[in-house]
N, C-alpha and C positions, 0 to 999 in steps of 0.2 A: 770401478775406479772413479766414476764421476760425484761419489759424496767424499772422497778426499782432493781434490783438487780446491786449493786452496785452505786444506784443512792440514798441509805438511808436507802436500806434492806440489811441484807448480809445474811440471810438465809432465804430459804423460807421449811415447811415442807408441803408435797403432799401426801393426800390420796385419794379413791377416794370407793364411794361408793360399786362398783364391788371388791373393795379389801376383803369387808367383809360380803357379801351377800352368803350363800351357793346355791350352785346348786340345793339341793334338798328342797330347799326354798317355798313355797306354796304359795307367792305372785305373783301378776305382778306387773313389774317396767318397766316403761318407756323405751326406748331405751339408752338415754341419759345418765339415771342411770345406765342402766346395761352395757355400755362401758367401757373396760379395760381403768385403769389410762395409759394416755401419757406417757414414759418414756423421762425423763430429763435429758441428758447429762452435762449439767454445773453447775461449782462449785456453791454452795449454796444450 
């Protein structure tokens, strides 16, 4: 997403799964999934 921004996007909104999954959750998830969202430094 970040070589469109500014290229035809000017805002991009990021969640990410681990943002809303509780710890004391009783599933298994993937690695993948359960990875902290990237923090995004630039505008948009």
């Amino acid at each position: 997403m970040r070589p469109l921004l500014g290229e035809g996007l000017s805002h991009i909104i990021v969640a990410a799964y681990s943002d809303y999954i509780s710890s004391e959750a009783r599933i298994t998830v993937p690695p993948f999934a359960a990875a902290s969202r990237e923090n995004l430094a630039e505008p948009g």
